[in-house]
C-alpha positions as CSV (number, residue, x, y, z in Angstrom):
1,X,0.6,11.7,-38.8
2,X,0.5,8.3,-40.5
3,X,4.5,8.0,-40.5
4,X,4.0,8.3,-35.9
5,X,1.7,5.8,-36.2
6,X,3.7,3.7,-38.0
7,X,6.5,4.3,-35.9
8,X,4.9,4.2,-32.8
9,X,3.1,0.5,-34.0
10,X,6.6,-0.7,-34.7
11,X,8.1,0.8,-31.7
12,X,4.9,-1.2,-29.6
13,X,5.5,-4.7,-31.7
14,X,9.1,-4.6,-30.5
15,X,9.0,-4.7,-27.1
16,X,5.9,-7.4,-27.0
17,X,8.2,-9.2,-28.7
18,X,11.5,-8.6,-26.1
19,X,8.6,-8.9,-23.2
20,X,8.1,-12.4,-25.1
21,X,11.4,-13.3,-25.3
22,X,12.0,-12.5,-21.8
23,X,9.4,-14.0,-20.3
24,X,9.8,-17.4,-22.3
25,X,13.2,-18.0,-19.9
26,X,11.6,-17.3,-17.4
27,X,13.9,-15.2,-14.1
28,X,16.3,-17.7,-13.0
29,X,16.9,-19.1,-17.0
30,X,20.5,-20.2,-16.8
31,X,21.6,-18.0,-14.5
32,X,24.8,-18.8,-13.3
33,X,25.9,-19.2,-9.5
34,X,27.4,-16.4,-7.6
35,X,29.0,-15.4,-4.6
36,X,29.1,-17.8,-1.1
37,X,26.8,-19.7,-3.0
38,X,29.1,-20.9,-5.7
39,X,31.7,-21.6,-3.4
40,X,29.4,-24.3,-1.3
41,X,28.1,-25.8,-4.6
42,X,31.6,-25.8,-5.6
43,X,32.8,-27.7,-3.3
44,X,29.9,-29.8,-2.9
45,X,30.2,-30.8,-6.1
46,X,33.8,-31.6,-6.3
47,X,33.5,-33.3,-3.4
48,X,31.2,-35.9,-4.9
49,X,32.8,-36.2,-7.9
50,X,36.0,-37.0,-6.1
51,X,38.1,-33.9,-7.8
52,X,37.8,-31.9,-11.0
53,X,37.3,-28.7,-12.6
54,X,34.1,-26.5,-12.3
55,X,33.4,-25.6,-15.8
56,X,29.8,-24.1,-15.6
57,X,27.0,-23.2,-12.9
58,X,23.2,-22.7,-12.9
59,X,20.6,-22.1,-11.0
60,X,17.1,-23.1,-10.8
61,X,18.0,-26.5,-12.8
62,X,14.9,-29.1,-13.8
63,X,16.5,-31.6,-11.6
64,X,17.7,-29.3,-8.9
65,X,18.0,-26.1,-7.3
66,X,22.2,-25.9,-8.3
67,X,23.7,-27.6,-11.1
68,X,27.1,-27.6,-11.4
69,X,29.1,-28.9,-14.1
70,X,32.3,-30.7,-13.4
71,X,35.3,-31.6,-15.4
72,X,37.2,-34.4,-14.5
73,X,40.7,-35.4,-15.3
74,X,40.1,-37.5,-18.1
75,X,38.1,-34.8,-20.2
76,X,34.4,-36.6,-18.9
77,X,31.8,-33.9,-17.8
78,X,29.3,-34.5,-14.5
79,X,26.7,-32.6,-14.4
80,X,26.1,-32.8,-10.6
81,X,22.5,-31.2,-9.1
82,X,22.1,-30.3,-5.8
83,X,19.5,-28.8,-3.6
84,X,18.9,-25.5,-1.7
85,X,21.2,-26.4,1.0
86,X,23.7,-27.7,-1.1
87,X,23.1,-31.8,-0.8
88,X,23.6,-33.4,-3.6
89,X,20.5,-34.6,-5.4
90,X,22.3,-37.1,-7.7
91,X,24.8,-36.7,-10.7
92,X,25.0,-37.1,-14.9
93,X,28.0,-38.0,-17.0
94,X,27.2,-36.3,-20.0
95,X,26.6,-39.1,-23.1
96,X,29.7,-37.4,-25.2
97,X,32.9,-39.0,-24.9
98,X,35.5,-36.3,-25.1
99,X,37.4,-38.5,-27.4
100,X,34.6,-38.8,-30.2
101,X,35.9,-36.2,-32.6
102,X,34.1,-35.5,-36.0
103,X,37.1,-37.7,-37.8
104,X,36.1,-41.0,-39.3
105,X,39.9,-42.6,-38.6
């Protein structure tokens, strides 16, 4: 009896800890674009940024309903945001230079 106890305790402890987990990141947590959607950000996106490479995709962004992440040419990443109906919101460079390895030439 005291072993299904223990086993059903554990069993109970786990998944309030996955519920947890879960509900820390919240339902649209770095979800990625899909579908018709990720083609208009897409585009939106690489349209403002003047060409490039999509590289990554979220939803539900802090500064905007899309983020998408653009590569350009040069190796330099833009994060761009954009809203529900695809307008772009405003843009980032991201602070790393491609360049900067870890070698101390």
């Amino acid at each position: 009896m005291r072993r299904i106890v223990f086993i059903a305790t554990v069993v109970a402890l786990a998944l309030i800890a996955v519920g947890i987990a879960i509900g820390a990141r919240g339902p649209d947590a770095e979800r990625p674009i899909s579908g018709t959607a990720l083609d208009r950000a897409s585009a939106a996106a690489l349209a403002h940024t003047g060409g490039g490479r999509v590289t990554e995709t979220e939803v539900a962004d802090e500064e905007g309903y899309y983020e998408v992440e653009v590569t350009l040419a040069d190796g330099r990443q833009v994060d761009v945001h954009l809203d529900r109906t695809f307008d772009v919101l405003g843009a980032a460079s991201d602070e790393e230079n491609p360049d900067d390895g870890d070698n101390d030439d």
